[in-house]
C-alpha positions in Angstrom: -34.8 -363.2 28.5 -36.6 -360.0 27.6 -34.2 -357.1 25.6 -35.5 -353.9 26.7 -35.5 -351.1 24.0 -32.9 -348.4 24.3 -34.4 -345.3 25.4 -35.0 -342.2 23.0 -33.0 -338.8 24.3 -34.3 -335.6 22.5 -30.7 -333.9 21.6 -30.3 -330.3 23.1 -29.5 -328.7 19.9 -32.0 -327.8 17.0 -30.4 -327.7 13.2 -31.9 -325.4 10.8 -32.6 -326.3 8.7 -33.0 -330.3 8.8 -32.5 -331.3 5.2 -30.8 -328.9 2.2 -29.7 -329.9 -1.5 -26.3 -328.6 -2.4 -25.9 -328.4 -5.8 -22.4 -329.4 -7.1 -19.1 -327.2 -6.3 -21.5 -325.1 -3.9 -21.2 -324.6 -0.3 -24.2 -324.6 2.0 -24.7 -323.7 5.7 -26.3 -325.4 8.5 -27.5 -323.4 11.8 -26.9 -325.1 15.0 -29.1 -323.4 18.0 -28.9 -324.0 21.5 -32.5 -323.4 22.7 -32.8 -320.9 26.2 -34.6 -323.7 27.5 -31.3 -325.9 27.3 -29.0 -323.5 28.7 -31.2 -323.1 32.0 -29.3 -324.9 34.7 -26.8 -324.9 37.0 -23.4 -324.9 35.4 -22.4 -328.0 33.5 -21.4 -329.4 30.0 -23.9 -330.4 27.3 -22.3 -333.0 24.3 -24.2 -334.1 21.3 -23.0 -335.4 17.9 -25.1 -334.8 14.8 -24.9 -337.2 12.1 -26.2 -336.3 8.5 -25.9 -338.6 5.6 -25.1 -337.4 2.0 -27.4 -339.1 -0.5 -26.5 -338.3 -4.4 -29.5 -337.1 -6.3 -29.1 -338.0 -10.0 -29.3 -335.7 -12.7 -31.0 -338.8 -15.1 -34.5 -338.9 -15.4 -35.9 -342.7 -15.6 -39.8 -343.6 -16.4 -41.7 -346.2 -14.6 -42.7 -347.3 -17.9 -40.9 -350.1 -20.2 -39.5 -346.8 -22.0 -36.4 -344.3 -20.8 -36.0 -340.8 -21.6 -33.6 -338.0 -21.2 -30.2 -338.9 -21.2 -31.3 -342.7 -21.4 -32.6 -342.3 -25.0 -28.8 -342.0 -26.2 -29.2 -345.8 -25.8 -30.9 -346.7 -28.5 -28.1 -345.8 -30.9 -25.9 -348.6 -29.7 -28.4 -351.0 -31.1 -27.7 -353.5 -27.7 -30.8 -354.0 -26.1 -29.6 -355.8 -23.0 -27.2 -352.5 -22.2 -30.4 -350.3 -22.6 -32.2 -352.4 -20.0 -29.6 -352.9 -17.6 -29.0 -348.9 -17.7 -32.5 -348.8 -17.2 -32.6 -350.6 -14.1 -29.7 -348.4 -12.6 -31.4 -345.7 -13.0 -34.5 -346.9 -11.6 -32.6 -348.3 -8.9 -30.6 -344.9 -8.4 -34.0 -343.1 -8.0 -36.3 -344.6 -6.0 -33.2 -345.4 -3.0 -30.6 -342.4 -3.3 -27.2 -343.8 -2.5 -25.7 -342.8 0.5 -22.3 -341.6 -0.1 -20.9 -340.4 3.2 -22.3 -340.2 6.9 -20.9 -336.5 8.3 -20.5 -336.4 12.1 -20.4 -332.9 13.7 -19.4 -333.1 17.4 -21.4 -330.0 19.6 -20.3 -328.9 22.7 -21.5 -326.1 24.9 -20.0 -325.0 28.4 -23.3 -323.9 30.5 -21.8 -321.4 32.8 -24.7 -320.2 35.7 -24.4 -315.9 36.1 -22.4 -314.7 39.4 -21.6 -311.6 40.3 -17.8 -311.4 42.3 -17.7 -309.2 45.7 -14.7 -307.6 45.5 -12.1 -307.4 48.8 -14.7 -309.8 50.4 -14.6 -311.5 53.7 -13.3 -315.2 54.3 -17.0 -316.2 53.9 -18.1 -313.9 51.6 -20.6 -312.1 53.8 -21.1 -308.3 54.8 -20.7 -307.3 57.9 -22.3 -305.0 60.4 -21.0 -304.2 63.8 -22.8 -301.7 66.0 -23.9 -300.6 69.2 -27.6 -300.9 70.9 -27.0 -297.3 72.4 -26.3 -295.9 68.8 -30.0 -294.5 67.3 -31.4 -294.6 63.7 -32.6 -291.4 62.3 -34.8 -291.8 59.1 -32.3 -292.5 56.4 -32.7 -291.8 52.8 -29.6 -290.5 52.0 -26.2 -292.2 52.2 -24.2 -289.4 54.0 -27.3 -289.1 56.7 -26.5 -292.7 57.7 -24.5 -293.8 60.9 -21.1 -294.9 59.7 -21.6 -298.4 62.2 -24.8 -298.9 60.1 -23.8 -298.3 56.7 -21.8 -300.6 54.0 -20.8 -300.0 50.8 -19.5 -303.2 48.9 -18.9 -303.7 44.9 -20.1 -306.6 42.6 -18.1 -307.2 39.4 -19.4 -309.2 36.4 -16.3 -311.3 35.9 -18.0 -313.0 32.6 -17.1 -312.0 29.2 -21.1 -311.6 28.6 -23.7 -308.9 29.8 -25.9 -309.9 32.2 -29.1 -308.6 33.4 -30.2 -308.7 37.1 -32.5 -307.3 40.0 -31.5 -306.8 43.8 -33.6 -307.7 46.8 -32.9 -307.7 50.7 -34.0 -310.1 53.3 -34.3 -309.5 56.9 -33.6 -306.3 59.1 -31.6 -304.7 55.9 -32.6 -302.5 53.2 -31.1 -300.9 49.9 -29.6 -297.5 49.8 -28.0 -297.1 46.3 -26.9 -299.3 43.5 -24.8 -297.0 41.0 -22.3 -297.7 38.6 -21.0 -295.3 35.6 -24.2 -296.0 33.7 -26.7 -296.0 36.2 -27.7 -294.7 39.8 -31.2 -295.9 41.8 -31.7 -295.0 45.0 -34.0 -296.5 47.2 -36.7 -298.7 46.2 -35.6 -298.3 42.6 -32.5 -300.6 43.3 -34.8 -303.6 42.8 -35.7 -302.4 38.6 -33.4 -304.7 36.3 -30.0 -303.6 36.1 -27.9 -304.6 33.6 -23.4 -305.1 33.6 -21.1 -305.4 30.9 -18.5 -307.5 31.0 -16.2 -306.7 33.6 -18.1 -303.8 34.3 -18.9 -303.3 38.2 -21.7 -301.6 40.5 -21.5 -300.4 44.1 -24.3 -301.0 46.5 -24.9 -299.0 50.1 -27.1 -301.1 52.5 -28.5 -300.0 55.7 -28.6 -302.1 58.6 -32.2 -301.2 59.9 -31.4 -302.2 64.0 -34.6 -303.6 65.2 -35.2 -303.4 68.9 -33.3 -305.2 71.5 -35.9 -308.1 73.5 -36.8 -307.3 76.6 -35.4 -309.3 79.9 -37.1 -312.1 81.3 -37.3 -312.6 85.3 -33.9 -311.9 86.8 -32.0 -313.7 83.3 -29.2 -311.2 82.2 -29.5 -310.1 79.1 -26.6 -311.4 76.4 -24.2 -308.9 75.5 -24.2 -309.4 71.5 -27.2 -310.2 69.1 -27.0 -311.3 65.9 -29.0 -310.8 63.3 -29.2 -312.3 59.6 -30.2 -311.4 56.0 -29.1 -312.1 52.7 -28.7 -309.5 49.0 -30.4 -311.6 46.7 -29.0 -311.1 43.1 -31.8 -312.4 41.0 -30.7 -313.3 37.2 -32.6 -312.5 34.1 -32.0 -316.4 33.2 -33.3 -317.7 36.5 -30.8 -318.3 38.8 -29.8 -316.6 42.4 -27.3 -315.8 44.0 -27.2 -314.8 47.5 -25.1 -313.0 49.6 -25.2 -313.5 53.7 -25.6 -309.8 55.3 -24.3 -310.4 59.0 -25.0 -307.8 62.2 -23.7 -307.6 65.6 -25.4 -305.8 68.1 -23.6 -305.1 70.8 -24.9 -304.2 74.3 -22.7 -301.9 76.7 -22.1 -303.2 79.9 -20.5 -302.2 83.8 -17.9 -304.1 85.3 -17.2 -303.6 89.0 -14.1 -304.3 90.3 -13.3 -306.1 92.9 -16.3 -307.6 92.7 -16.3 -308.9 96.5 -16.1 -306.0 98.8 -15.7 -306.2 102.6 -16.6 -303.9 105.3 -15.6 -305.4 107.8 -16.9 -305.2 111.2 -19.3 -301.7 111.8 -20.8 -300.8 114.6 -24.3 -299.7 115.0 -23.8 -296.0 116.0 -20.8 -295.4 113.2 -20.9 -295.6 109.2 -18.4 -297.2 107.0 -17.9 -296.3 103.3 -15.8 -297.9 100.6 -14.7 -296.8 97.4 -15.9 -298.7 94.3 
């Protein structure tokens, strides 16, 4: 049978600092840190307990030597040399291992909550939503009042945290960023990706443009499909490190003719007359 040593976890929490003398009827105070590097993460609880023992440090000085000194020398007045040694040895004792009095246990606890913005009067799935036609055209757009209503949405991110948090934006796929304003702040453009920063509760509106790419050409005699989709995501990255996404959906719809009936019969024709039929 071989016992296997218990493994050595580094706590989470630094104390400043590590050691302190109180001196008597004083208060003292500790500093309990919870290092940046600790509170990276997805969300999740962190528990420690620190433990520090109280040792008493004695007032009485003692000598190594066969003599005593300070309050010791008092002693020699009661004229009983066994007392004066065994007060001795106390001492000695007292000074070279400091009695521990009490072991103080301080439970720590920290809630690591990961930064998220909230999308306020979102969709089932939490997406934004494009729906537009392949007939409708895309003038250059810099402006928010130049762009094509079916291209164009505006949706608002709340910082439901009782913190400020600090974040950039960023687009993938056909999509690009408009304006990011709030009541502190307005970018436009390519400026909407420079760090932003929300109080708590405070909330930002964001315009995105759906850039419509062009539709694929037909292959052979294979229709078309009538819809295309298309995919991207707002990427919300955090000062602290974490993401967020947002799924940006568009629809592209292609217009279509449906004849009715769609058989048509003309019967029998003979070679020196027409016929014609309405469709």
């Amino acid at each position: 049978i071989a016992w296997k040593e218990p493994e050595k976890y580094e706590s989470p929490f630094l104390i400043k600092p590590l050691s302190k003398v109180v001196k008597a009827h004083s208060e003292t105070t500790f500093t309990m840190v919870l290092p940046s590097a600790s509170a990276t993460g997805p969300s999740r609880r962190i528990a420690s307990v620190a433990v520090a023992d109280a040792e008493w440090v004695s007032k009485l000085k003692v000598s190594d030597h066969d003599g005593v000194e300070g309050e010791t020398a008092k002693l020699t007045s009661l004229g009983a040399l066994h007392v004066q040694q065994s007060m001795k040895s106390k001492l000695l004792k007292a000074r070279k291992a400091p009695k521990v009095t009490a072991a103080l246990k301080v439970c720590l606890d920290a809630r690591i909550v990961a930064p998220s913005l909230r999308m306020e009067k979102a969709s089932k799935d939490s997406s934004v939503r494009f729906r537009t036609w392949s007939t409708v055209e895309v003038p250059p757009v810099t402006l928010v009042k130049h762009a094509p209503k079916s291209l164009h949405r505006k949706t608002l991110l709340r910082n439901p945290l009782d913190v400020p948090v600090s974040c950039s934006l960023s687009l993938d796929g056909p999509f690009s960023l408009l304006r990011c304003f709030s009541t502190e702040f307005s970018y436009l453009g390519a400026d909407c990706s420079a760090p932003i920063k929300l109080l708590p509760a405070q909330s930002m509106g964001i315009d995105i443009l759906f850039q419509k790419p062009p539709l694929p050409n037909r292959i052979g005699d294979k229709p078309l499909p009538l819809e295309h989709l298309y995919r991207g995501d707002l990427n919300i990255t955090f000062s602290t490190g974490q993401l967020q996404t947002i799924a940006l959906k568009a629809t592209v719809l292609s217009p279509t003719l449906v004849v009715q009936p769609a058989a048509h019969a003309f019967g029998v024709v003979r070679a020196e007359k027409t016929s014609e039929l309405l469709v």
